[in-house]
C-alpha positions in Angstrom: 220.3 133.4 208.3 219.6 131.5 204.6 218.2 133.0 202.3 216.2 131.1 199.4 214.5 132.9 196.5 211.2 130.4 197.5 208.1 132.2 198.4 208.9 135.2 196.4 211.1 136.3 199.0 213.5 138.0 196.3 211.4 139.4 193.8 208.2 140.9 195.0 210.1 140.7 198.4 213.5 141.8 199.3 213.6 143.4 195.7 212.9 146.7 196.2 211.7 147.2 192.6 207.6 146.8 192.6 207.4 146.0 188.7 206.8 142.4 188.5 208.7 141.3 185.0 210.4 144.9 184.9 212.8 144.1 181.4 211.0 141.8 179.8 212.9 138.8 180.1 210.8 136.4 181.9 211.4 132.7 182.2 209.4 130.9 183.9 208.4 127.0 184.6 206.3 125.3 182.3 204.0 123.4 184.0 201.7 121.9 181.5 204.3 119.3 180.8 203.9 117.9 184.4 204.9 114.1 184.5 205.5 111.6 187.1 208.8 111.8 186.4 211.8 112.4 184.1 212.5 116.0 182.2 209.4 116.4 180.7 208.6 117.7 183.9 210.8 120.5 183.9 210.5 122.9 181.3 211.1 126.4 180.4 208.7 129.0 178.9 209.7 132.4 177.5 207.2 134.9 178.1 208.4 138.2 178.0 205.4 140.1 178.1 204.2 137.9 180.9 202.3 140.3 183.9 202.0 143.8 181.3 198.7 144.3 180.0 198.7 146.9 176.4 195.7 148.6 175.4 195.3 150.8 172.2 198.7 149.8 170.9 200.4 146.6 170.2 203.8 144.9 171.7 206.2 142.8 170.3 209.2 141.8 171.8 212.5 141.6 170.5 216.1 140.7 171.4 218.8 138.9 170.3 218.4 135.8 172.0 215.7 133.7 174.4 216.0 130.6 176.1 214.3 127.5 174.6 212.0 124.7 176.2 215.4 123.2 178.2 217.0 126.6 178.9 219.2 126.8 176.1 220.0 130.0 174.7 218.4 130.5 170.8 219.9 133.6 168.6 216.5 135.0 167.7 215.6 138.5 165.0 216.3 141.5 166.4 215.7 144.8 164.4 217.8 147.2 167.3 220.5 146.2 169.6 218.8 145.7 173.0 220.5 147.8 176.0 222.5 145.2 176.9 223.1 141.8 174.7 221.6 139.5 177.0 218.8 140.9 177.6 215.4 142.0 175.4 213.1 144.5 175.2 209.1 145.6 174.1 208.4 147.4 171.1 205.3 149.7 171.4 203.2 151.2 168.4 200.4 153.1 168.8 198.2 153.7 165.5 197.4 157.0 164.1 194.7 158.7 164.1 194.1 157.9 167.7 191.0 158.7 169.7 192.0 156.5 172.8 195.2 156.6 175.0 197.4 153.7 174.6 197.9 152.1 177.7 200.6 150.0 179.4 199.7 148.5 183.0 201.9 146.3 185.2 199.8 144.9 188.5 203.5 144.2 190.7 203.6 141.1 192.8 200.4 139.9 193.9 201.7 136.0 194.5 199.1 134.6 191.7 196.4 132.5 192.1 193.2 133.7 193.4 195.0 137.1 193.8 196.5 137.3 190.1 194.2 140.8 189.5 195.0 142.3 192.5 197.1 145.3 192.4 200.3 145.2 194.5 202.2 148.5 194.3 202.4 149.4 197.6 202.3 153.3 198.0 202.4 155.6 200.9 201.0 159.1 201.5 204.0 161.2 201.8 206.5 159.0 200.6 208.9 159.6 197.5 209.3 156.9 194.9 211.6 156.6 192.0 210.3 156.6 188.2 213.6 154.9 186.1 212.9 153.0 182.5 214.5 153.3 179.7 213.0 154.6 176.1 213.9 154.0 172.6 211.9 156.3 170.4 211.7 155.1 166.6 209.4 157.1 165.0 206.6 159.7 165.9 206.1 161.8 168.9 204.6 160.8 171.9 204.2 161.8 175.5 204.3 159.7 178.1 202.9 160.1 181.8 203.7 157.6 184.5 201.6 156.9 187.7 200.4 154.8 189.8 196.6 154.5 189.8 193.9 153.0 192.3 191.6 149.4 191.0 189.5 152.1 189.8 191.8 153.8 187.7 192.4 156.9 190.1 195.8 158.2 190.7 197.5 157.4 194.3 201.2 159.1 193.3 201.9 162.2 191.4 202.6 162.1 187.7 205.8 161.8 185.6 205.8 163.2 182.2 208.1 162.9 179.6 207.8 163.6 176.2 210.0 163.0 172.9 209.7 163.5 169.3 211.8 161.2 167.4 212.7 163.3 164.1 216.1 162.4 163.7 217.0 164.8 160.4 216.4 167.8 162.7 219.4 170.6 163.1 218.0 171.3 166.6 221.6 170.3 168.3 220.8 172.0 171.7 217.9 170.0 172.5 219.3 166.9 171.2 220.8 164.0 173.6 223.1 161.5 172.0 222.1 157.8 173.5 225.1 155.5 174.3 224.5 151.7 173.6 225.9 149.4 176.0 229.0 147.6 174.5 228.6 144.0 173.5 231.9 142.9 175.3 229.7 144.0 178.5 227.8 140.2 178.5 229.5 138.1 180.9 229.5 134.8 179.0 230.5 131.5 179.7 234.0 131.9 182.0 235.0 135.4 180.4 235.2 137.9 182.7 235.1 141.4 181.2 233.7 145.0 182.2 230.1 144.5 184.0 229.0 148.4 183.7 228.5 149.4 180.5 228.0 153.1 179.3 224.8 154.5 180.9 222.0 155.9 178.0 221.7 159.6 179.0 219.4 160.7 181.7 216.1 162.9 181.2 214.5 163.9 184.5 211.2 165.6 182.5 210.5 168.2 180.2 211.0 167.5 176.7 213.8 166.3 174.1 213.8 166.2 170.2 215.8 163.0 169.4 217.9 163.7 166.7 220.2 160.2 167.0 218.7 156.9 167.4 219.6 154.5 171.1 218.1 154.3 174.3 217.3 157.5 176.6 217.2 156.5 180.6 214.3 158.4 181.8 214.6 158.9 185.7 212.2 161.6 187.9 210.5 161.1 191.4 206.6 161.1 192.4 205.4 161.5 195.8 202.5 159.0 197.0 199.1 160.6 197.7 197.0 158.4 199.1 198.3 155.1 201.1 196.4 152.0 199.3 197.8 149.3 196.6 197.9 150.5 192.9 199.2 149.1 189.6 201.9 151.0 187.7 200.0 153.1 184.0 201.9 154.5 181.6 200.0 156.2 179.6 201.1 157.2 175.7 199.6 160.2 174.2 200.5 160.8 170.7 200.6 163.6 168.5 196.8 164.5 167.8 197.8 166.4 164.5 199.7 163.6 162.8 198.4 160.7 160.6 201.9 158.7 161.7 202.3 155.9 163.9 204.1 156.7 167.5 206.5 153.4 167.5 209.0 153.7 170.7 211.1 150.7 172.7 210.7 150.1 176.6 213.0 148.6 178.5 214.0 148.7 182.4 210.8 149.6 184.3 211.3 150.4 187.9 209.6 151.9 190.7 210.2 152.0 194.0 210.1 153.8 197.6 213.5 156.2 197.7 213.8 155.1 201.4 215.2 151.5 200.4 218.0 149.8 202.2 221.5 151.6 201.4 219.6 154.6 199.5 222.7 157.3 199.2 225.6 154.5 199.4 227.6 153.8 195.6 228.0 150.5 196.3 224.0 149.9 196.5 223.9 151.2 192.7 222.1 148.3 190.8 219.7 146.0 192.8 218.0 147.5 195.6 216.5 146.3 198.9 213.1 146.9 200.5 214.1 148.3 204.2 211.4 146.9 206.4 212.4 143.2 205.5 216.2 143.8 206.2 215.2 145.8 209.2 213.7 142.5 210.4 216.6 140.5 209.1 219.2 143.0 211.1 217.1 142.1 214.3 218.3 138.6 214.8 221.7 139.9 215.1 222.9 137.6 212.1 226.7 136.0 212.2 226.0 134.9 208.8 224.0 134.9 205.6 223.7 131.4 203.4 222.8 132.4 199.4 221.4 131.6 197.5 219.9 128.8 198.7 218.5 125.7 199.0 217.2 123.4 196.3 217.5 126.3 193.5 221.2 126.4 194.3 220.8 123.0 192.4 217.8 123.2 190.1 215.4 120.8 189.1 217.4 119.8 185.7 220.7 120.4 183.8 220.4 124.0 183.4 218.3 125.1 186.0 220.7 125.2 188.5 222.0 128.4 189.8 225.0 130.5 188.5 226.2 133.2 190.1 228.1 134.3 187.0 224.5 135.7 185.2 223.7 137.4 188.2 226.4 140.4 188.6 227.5 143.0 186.6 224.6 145.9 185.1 220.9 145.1 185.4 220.6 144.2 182.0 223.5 141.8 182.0 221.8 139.8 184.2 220.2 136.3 182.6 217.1 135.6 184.5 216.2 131.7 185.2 212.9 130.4 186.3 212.8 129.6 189.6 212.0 125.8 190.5 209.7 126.8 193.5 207.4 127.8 191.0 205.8 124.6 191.2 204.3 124.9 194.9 203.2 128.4 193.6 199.2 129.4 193.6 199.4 129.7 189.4 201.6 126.7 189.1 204.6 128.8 187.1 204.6 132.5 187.3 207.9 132.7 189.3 211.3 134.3 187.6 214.4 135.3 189.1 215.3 138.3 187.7 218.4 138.3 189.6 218.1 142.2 190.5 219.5 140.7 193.3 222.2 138.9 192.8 225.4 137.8 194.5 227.0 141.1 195.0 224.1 142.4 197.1 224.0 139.2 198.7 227.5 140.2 200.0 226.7 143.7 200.4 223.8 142.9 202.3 226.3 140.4 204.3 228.6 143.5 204.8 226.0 145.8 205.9 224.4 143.2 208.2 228.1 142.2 209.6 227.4 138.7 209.1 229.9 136.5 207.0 229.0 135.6 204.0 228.4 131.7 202.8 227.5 131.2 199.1 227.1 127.6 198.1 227.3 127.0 194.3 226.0 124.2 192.2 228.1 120.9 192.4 227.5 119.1 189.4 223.9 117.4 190.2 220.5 118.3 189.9 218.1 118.3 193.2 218.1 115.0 194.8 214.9 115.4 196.1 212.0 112.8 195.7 210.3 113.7 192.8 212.9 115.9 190.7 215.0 114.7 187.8 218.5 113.9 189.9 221.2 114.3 186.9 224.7 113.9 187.5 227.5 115.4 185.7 230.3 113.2 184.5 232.9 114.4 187.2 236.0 113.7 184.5 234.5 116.0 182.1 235.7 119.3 180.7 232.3 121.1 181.2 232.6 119.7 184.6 236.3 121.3 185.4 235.0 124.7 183.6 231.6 124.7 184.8 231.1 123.8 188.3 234.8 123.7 190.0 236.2 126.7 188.1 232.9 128.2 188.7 234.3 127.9 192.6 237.4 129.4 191.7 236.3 132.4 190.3 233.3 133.5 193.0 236.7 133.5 195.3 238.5 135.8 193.4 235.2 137.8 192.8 235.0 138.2 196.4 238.4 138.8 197.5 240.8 139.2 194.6 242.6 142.2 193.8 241.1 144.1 190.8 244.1 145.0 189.6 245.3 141.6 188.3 241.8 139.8 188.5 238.9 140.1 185.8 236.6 138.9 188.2 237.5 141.3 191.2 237.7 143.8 188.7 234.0 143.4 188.1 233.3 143.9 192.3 235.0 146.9 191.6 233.5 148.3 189.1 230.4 147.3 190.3 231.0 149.6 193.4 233.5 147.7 195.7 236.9 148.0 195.1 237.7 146.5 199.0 238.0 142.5 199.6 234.4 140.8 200.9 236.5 138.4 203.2 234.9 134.9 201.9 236.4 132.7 204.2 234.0 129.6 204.1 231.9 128.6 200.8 229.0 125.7 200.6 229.9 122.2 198.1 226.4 121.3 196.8 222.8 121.5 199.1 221.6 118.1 200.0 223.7 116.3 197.7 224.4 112.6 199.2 226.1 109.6 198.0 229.2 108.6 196.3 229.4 110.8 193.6 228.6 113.8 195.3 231.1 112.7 198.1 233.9 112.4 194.9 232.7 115.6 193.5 232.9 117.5 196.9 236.5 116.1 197.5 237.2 117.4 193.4 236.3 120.9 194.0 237.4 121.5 197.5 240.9 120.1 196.9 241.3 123.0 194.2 239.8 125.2 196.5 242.4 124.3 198.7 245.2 124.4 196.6 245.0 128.0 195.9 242.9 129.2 199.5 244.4 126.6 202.0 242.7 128.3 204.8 239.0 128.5 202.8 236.3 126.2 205.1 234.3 124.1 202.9 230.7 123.1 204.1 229.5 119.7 203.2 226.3 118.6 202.5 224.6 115.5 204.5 221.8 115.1 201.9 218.1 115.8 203.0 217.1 113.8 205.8 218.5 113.9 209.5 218.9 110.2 210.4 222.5 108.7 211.2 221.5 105.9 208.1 220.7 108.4 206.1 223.9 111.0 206.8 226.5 108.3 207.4 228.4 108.6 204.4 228.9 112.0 204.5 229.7 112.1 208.3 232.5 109.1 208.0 234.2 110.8 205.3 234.2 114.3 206.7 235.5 112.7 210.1 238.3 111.0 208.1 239.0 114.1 206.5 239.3 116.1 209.6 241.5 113.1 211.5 243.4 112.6 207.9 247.3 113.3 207.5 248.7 116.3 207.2 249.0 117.9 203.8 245.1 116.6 203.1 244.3 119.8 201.8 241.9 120.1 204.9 242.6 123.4 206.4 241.5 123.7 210.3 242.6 127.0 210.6 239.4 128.6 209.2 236.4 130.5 209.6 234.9 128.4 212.0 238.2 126.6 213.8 237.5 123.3 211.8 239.4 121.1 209.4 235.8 120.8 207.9 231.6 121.5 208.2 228.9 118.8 207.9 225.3 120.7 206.8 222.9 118.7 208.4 218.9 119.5 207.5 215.6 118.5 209.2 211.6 119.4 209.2 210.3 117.4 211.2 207.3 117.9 214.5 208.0 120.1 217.7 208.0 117.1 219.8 211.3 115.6 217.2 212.8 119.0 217.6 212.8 118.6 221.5 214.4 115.3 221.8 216.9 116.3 220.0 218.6 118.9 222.3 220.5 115.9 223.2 221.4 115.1 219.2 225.0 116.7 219.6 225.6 116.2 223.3 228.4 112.8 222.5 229.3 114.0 218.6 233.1 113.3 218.2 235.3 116.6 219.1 237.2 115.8 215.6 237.3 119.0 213.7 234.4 118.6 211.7 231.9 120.9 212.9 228.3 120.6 212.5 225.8 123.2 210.6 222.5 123.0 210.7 221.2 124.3 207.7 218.0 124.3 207.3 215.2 123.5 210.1 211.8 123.8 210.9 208.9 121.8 213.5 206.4 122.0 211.2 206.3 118.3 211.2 206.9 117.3 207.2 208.7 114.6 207.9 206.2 113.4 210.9 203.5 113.5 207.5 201.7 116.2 209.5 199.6 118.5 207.5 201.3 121.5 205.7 199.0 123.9 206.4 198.0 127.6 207.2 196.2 126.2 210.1 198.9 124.1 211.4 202.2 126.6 210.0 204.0 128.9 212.7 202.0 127.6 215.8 203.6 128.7 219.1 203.8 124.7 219.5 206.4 125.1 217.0 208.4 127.7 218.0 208.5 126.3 221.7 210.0 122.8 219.9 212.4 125.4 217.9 214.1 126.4 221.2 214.0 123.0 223.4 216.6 122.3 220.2 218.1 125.7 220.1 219.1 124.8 223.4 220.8 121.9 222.6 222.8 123.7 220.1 224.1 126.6 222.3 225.1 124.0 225.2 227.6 121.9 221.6 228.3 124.8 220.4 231.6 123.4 220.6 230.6 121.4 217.4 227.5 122.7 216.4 229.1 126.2 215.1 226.2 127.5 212.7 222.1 127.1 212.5 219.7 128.6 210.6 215.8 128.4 209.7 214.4 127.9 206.7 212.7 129.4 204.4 213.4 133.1 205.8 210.5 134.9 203.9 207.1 134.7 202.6 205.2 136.4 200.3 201.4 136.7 201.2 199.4 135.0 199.6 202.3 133.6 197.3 203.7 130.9 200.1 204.7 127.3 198.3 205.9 126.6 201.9 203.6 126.8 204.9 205.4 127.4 207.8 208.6 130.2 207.3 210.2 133.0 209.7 209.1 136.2 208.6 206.0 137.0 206.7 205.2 140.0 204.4 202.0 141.6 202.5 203.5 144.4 200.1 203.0 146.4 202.4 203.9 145.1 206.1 206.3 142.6 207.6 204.9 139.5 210.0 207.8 138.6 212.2 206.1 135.3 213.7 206.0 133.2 216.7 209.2 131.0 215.5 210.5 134.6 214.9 210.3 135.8 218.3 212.1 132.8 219.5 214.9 133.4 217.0 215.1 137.0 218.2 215.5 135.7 221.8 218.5 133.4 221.0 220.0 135.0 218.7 220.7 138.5 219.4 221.8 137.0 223.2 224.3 134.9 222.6 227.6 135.2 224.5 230.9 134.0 223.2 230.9 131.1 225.8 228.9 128.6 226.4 228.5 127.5 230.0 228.0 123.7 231.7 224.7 123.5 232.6 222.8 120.7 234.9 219.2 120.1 236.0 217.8 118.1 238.9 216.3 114.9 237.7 212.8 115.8 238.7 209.4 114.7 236.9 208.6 118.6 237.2 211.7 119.6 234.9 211.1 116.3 232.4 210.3 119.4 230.0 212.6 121.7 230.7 215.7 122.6 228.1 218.1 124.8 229.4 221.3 126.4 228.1 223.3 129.3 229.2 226.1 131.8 227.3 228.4 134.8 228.3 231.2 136.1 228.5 233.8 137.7 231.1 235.6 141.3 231.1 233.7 144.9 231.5 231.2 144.0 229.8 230.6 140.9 231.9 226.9 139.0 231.0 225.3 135.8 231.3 222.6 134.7 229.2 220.3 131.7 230.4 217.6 130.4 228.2 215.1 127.9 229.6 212.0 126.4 227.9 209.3 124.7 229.7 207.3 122.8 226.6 204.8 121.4 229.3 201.1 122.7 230.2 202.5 123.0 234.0 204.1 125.9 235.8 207.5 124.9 237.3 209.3 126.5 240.2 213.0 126.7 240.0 215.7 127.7 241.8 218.9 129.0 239.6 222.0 128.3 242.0 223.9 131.2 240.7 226.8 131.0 242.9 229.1 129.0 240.4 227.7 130.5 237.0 227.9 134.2 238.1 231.3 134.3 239.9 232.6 136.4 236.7 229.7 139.2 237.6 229.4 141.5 240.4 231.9 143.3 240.5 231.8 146.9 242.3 229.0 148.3 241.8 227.2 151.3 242.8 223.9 151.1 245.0 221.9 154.2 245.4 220.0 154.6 248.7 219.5 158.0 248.9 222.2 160.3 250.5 223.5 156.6 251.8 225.4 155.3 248.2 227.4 152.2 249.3 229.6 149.7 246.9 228.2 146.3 246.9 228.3 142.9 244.9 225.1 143.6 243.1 223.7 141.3 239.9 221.0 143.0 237.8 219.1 140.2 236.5 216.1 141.0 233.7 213.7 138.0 232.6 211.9 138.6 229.5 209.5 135.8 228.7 207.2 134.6 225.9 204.2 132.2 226.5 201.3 131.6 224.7 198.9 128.7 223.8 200.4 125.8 221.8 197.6 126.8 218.8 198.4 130.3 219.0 199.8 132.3 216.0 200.6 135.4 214.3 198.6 135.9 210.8 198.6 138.0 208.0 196.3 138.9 205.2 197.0 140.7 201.3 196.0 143.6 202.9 196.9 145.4 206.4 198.7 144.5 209.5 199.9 141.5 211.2 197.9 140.0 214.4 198.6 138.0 217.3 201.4 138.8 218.0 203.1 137.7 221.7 204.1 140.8 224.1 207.2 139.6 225.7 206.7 139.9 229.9 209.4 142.0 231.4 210.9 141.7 234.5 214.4 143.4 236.5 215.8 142.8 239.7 218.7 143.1 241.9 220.8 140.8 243.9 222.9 141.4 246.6 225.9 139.3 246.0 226.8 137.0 242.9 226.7 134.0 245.7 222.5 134.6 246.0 219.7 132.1 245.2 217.4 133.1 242.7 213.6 131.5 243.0 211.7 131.7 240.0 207.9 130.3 238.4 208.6 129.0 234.3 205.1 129.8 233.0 203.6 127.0 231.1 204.5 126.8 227.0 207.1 129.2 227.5 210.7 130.8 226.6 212.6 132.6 229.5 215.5 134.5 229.1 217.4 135.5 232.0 220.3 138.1 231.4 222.3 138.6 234.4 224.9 141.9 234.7 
């Protein structure tokens, strides 16, 4: 699997937390400054009220610092400490006398666009969801009631109340809570590790509290939906009716979500959470690994928009959120911000829980190479180079596997929740970096990788495009590496077997995809392995239309596993693939064609989905020889088969017929299935005799070419393929077994 925060697959997707903006620290893209070229392009906006709507009160917000148009960090006024230095909050005041409610709204992710009114909180009748902000009153009393409420203002959850009355000379000590600040040594700046989880503010579950200290309060309760529809999160503030003084209070940490989210009741799941459906659907492929965090955001747009995985750990609000790149392909043109809720210790978490291993790839030291960005390079002999980017490397290492005890940055995984090793063993240099300097910048930071982790496989990249021209450089210098002397600093005893991994990418048409099942069939066995990173038919490079119309076609799918094919029969040397992108947000897609879709609501595992499903989740720990008869009936034909021996014994055949013509076939068995049929029992009534027997089950998916799954905002998924299901038994592993490939189809045989 790879993950990329494109599409809003992290926030609004596999976030489980609905409130779009939810600490008011957005950053986002500004667009307005679009050029042709050059870093006007790419700017950055602050907007922290961005997405909360205030009526019958006013907001200001406030912190101690906020990024600036090219994502520096500027000190800024402050009047209170924020909960967490790095992060800033809204100030609310509602006038006295009155007559109205103040209101505070939040819509959740809607994707933008057309859809930017839309309410997107998607509640359940039945279902429990969690109320958690935090509250700083300053002056006043107020209460507040928290619900979520219909397009025409009717509640569809319970409500939440909480009140407080901020008279901080009262003697009333057995009401009063005492707030605890978070620590400034908390921020996790520049290299300096230090403690990620500061001191919690007390938690109020309802009733009322007179405040008799100043600081944050962490109000936490649970609602239960009422009606199933989308809604939009209201907090309502309803101040003292019998007071001429302004109700002035602080909010901070808004989140909401269902109580059923992925790892709900497991201590290591304590800061971002997951939406279950999505990594139910995730779980289903049977993942060996999990790339994060992308993808092009891995190296941003411009210097200091790339990714670093130090602002995403620790405490929620030590997090420093970044606008995301992909903002650009977005309906709105730049409401997209990663608030890093999820950041790279759920990524490994989720890894953990998934049993994949985990493969971060971290910035390495240029901008996105793509046509069209602005392509900087870092002086590779600099200090911020050394401290930045390869110490960067360094550290995510011991973060993952160090011991806490003598490591600040495993000391941070355990205190987060994880005191036990991740087990990194391979880590990503760079996502379609090419040419000289990245190839000198690769060999920098793997060779202190491998001074300290001889045994840690580093992943290359070979830039964007899949031609031999195009990948050469990369390819020749892996090759040498993996052939080079010994003592290289090239390890071939790691994760994968290899000295080394090439990360080749493609997009290209269904009918490229299928002549290349034969891409890795006369690779050099040289131990550098090949990953395909990130692929796709939906024909970009062919110039074909990116489309709704034209996105996740069966056609596509089918051209998907004529090349998966190819893959499992090199697997030798081809030892990872994944798709990309994994998920997308309806209607908030910058990319057409992806694996799993999503309303806020439901999940749309597609066509190219179901083809996934079929490969990966049976895949045997062998890969067999397999041959066709030259034939014009099996021109279009891809066929691969997998198993593996023991008590367990399978076989796992695959074979895709990308033609509008039924072919018959005949699988000759007798060789491939010698390592089944063993004694087994046949039951014919009072007669049971021990025989030979195969159990063979062919499950198959076919469909029209133009045929596809779709999704709306609202609802369920349709047209989807019902796999055909078939079993039966042979009488000895020496049989014959004759066999129609439906047109535009996927077979798998699995054979006992």
């Amino acid at each position: 699997m790879f993950f990329e925060d494109i599409n809003h697959s992290a926030d609004g997707g596999l976030n489980a937390n609905m409130v779009n903006n939810y600490s008011f620290d957005g950053v986002y893209l500004d667009h307005h400054t679009w050029r042709a070229a050059g870093s006007d392009r790419w700017r950055t906006q602050a907007d922290p009220l961005r997405f909360w709507d205030f009526t019958n009160c006013s907001a200001v917000s406030y912190g101690t610092e906020i990024r600036g148009a090219h994502g520096q960090r500027m000190t800024t006024d402050c009047p209170e400490p924020p909960v967490h230095a790095n992060s800033r909050y809204v100030r609310i005041t509602v006038p006295a006398p009155s007559t109205e409610p103040a209101i505070i709204e939040n819509l959740g992710y809607n994707g933008g666009g057309s859809n930017a009114n839309q309410p997107a909180f998607s509640i359940i009748a039945g279902h429990t969801y969690t109320v958690d902000l935090h509250i700083r009153p300053v002056a006043g009393r107020a209460t507040l009631a928290i619900e979520v409420v219909d397009q025409y203002g009717l509640p569809i959850t319970g409500t939440a109340r909480f009140t407080y009355d901020a008279d901080f000379g009262s003697d009333e000590e057995t009401e009063a809570i005492t707030p605890a600040v978070a620590d400034e040594s908390d921020a996790l700046d520049g290299d300096t590790a230090s403690d990620s989880a500061p001191a919690s503010a007390p938690r109020v579950s309802s009733g009322s509290i007179i405040v008799t200290a100043e600081g944050w309060y962490r109000f936490v309760t649970k609602v239960s939906g009422k009606t199933t529809d989308y809604g939009k999160l209201r907090i309502t503030v309803e101040s003292s009716s019998n007071t001429d003084d302004h109700t002035v209070f602080d909010l901070d940490l808004v989140q909401f979500m269902d109580t059923n989210h992925w790892g709900a009741g497991d201590p290591k799941w304590r800061y971002g959470k997951l939406r279950r459906d999505l990594v139910e659907s995730i779980a289903a492929l049977h993942p060996a690994f999990l790339r994060f965090p992308g993808g092009c955001i891995v190296e941003g747009v411009t210097p200091g928009n790339e990714y670093r995985w130090k602002d995403t750990i620790g405490s929620l609000p030590a997090r420093r959120q970044q606008y995301s790149m992909w903002s650009f392909k977005m309906p709105d043109g730049s409401s997209y911000s990663q608030s890093c809720q999820i950041g790279f210790y759920e990524y490994f978490c989720l890894c953990e829980d998934l049993g994949a291993k985990p493969l971060p790839t971290l910035f390495a030291g240029i901008a996105c190479q793509s046509p069209g960005r602005d392509p900087r390079h870092m002086d590779i002999n600099s200090e911020t180079f050394r401290k930045n980017v390869v110490q960067d490397y360094l550290d995510l290492i011991e973060f993952a596997n160090g011991d806490p005890n003598s490591n600040p940055w495993a000391a941070i995984r355990r205190d987060m929740g994880h005191p036990e090793p991740f087990g990194l063993d391979m880590i990503g240099i760079g996502n379609e970096n090419f040419g000289a300097d990245y190839v000198a910048k690769f060999d920098r930071i793997s060779q202190a990788i491998h001074e300290r982790y001889p045994q840690m496989l580093c992943v290359m990249s070979a830039g964007l495009f899949p031609f031999q021209r195009t990948m050469k450089r990369s390819w020749n210098h892996a090759r040498a590496l993996a052939l080079g002397p010994a003592g290289s600093g090239i390890a071939a005893d790691s994760a994968t077997g290899d000295a080394i991994i090439v990360d080749e990418h493609s997009y290209h048409s269904p009918e490229w995809f299928a002549s290349q099942a034969t891409r890795f069939d006369n690779y050099p066995r040289c131990g550098a392995g090949v990953y395909f990173g990130e692929y796709s038919a939906n024909g970009y490079f062919a110039g074909q239309p990116q489309t709704e119309q034209n996105a996740n076609t069966w056609k596509s799918a089918l051209g998907e596993a004529a090349f998966l094919t190819g893959c499992e029969r090199n697997s030798d040397v081809v030892r990872m693939t994944s798709y990309a992108p994994l998920l997308a947000h309806i209607p908030a897609k910058g990319w057409a064609q992806n694996l799993i879709e999503f309303n806020p609501a439901h999940v749309n595992p597609t066509l190219n989905y179901e083809v996934e499903r079929l490969f990966s989740a049976h895949l045997g720990e062998t890969a067999y020889q397999v041959s066709v008869e030259q034939c014009a009936a099996a021109r279009h034909l891809y066929v691969s088969a997998t198993g593996r021996d023991g008590n367990d014994s399978c076989r796992y055949i695959k074979i895709v017929n990308t033609s509008g013509s039924p072919v018959d076939v005949t699988l000759e068995i007798a060789r491939g299935l010698t390592g089944l049929g063993g004694m087994r029992q046949e039951s014919n009534g009072s007669d049971a005799a021990q025989r030979n027997l195969i159990r063979l089950e062919v499950e198959t998916l076919s469909a029209n070419p133009q045929a596809k799954t779709t999704l709306g905002y609202r609802g369920k998924a349709s047209g989807t393929i019902l796999p055909k299901q078939r079993s039966y038994t042979l009488p000895s592993p020496s049989s014959l077994f004759a066999m129609k490939i439906e047109p535009y189809s996927v077979t798998l045989v699995t054979s006992r």
